[in-house]
N, C-alpha and C positions, 0 to 999 in steps of 0.2 A: 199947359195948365190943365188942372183935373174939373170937372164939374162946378165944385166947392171951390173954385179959384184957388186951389192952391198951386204953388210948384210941381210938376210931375217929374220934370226930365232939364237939363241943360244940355246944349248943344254949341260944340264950337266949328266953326271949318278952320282949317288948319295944312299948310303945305310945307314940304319941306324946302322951298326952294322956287323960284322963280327963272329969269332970264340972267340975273346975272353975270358978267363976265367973266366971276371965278367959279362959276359952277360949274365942277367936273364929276365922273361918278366917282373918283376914290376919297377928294375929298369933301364931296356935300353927301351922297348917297354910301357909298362903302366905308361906312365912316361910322360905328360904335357912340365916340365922344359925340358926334353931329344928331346924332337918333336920338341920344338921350337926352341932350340938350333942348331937343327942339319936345320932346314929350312931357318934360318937365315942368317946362312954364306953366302949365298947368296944375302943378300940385296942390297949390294954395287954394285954387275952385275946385279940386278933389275933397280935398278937408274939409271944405266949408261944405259943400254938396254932402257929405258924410255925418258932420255933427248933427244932422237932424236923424228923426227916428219916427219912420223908418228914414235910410237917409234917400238922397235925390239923386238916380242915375246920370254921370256924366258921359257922353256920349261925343264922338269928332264925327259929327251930322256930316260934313262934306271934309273929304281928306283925300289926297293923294300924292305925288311925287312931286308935282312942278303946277303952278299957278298960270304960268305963262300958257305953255304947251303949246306953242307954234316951234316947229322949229325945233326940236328937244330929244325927237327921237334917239338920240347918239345916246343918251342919259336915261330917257324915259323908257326904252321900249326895248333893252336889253337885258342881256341877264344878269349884270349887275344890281339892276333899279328892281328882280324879283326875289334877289338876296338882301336886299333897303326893305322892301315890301317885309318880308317876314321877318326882319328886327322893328322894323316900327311898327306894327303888330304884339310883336312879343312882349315889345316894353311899353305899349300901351295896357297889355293885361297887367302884367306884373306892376304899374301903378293906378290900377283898378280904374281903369276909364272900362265903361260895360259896354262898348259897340262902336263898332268902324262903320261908317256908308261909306264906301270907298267909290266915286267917282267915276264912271265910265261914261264913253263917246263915242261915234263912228272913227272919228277921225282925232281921239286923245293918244297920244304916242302909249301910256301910260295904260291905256285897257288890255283887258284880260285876252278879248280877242274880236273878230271884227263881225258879225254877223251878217253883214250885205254887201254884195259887189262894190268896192270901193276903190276909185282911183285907177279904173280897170282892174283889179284884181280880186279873184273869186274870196268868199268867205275863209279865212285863216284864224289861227291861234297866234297869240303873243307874248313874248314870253314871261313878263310880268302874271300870268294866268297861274304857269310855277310857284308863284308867291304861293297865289291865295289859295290851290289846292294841298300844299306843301301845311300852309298854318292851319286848313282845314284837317287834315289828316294830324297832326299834333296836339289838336283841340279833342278830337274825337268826339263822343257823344255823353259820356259821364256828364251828368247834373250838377255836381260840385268840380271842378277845376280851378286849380290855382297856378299861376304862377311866377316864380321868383328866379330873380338872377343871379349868373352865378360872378360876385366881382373879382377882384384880381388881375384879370384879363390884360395883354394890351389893346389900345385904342385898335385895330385892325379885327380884334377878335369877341365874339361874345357868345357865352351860354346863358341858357335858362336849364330849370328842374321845373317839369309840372307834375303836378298833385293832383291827386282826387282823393277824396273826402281825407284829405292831411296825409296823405301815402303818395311817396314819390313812385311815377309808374316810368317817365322817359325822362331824355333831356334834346335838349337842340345845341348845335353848335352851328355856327358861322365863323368863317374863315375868309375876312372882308380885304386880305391881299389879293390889290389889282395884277392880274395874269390875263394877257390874251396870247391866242397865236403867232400872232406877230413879235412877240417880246423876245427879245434875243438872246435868253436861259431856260432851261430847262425847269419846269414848273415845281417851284418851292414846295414842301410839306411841312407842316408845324404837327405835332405830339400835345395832346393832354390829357388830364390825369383825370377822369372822373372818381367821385366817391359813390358809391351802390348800399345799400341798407343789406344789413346781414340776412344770411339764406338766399341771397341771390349771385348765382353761381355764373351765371352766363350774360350776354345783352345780346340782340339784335339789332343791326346798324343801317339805315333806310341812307343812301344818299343822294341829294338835287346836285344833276354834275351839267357842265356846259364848258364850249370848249373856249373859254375865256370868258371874260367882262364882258365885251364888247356883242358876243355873241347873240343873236335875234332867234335862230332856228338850231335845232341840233340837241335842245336840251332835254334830258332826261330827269323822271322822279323816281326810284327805284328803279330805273329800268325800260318805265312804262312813258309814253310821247301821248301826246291829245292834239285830234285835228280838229275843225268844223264840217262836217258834210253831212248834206240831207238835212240840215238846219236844224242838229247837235253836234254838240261834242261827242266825239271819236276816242274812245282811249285806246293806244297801241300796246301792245309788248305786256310780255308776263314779266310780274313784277318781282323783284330780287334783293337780298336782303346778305348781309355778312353777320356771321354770329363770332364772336370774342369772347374769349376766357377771364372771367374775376378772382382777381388772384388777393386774398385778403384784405376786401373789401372795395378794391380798388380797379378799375380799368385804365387799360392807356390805349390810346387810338390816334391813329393818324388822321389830317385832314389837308389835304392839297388845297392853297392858295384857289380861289375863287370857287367855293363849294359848301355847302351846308348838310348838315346830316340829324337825321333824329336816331337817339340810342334809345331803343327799348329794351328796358328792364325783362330777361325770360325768366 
């Protein structure tokens, strides 16, 4: 409430998922339909939060992967649930909720990363941390951002287009087929066709790679790895980018089964 008792802000907490016995990552977290389902219920307190003027930020005041969070890590604290993290992120912008608190803990499977010797083991990163530097870098710093999905998709797959001031600059894709090392094939790749706005000749392709779902350590954002030591984060490695040809008006790109990418517009 503001001063004058009005409404200022709504707030919900909001998890994808609990302890359930059918919670797995492919189909409660790597899972497009489950994101958006679960972001949705929401739209009717978006509207209403909107019809006033100005209208009333809605906001998921406490949010994160699993409510339970005992017990979870296999789901919470892998690199699947930091590929979950940036679609429920994305599809919360694109249906104008204005702000995530996203939840962290010494000991929540689901954090970014751990700041204090815990459990005997020294200060580490997690890999869900991927996520939120991943949506950060996406977001960038532009004052106007927008963004919108791109439908069509299967349930496994999902992009967004973000805007700034009504100009598309990038897009994200996710590629939410479950692949780990263990899997007894050779890691699937799916093709899609981006559309580019004319006079843009070229894109640069940023990708979050991990060697499967399942994977806790090992993952890459362009390139680049983040530790804790000295009580900050560490970024490793120079950072690396693929650039692709626009061939009348259009891009095609590959994306290997359990991976996400930002294309930027050059």
């Amino acid at each position: 409430m503001d001063s004058k008792g009005h409404v200022k802000t709504m707030s919900y907490h909001q998890y994808a998922a609990s302890n359930q016995g059918w919670v797995r990552l492919q189909n409660s977290y790597m899972n497009h339909t489950a994101v958006t389902d679960n972001v949705t219920q929401y739209e009717s307190a978006i509207d209403f939060c909107h019809s006033y003027e100005p209208f009333v930020p809605l906001v998921l005041g406490e949010t994160n992967s699993n409510a339970y969070n005992l017990n979870m890590s296999q789901v919470e604290g892998v690199f699947g649930s930091a590929l979950w993290l940036i679609d429920h992120l994305m599809t919360g912008m694109a249906h104008n909720i204005t702000r995530y608190n996203l939840i962290q803990g010494t000991t929540f499977g689901y954090s970014g990363w751990v700041p204090v010797v815990s459990g005997g083991r020294d200060p580490y990163v997690r890999a869900p941390l991927y996520g939120q530097i991943f949506a950060a870098d996406v977001l960038g710093h532009h004052p106007a951002v927008q963004v919108h999905n791109v439908p069509g998709l299967p349930w496994n797959m999902s992009a967004y287009g973000v805007y700034e001031s009504g100009h598309l600059v990038r897009y994200v894709v996710i590629n939410f087929d479950e692949w780990n090392a263990t899997t007894p094939y050779e890691r699937p790749v799916q093709s899609i066709r981006l559309d580019v706005p004319r006079g843009v000749d070229s894109v640069n392709v940023r990708r979050l790679t991990g060697n499967g779902a399942s994977a806790d350590e090992g993952i890459q954002w362009a390139g680049q790895s983040w530790n804790y030591t000295d009580g900050r984060l560490v970024e490793n490695g120079k950072e690396i980018w693929e650039t692709a040809r626009v061939n009348k008006g259009v891009v095609h790109l590959d994306i290997p089964s359990t991976e996400a990418m930002m294309v930027s517009l050059a």
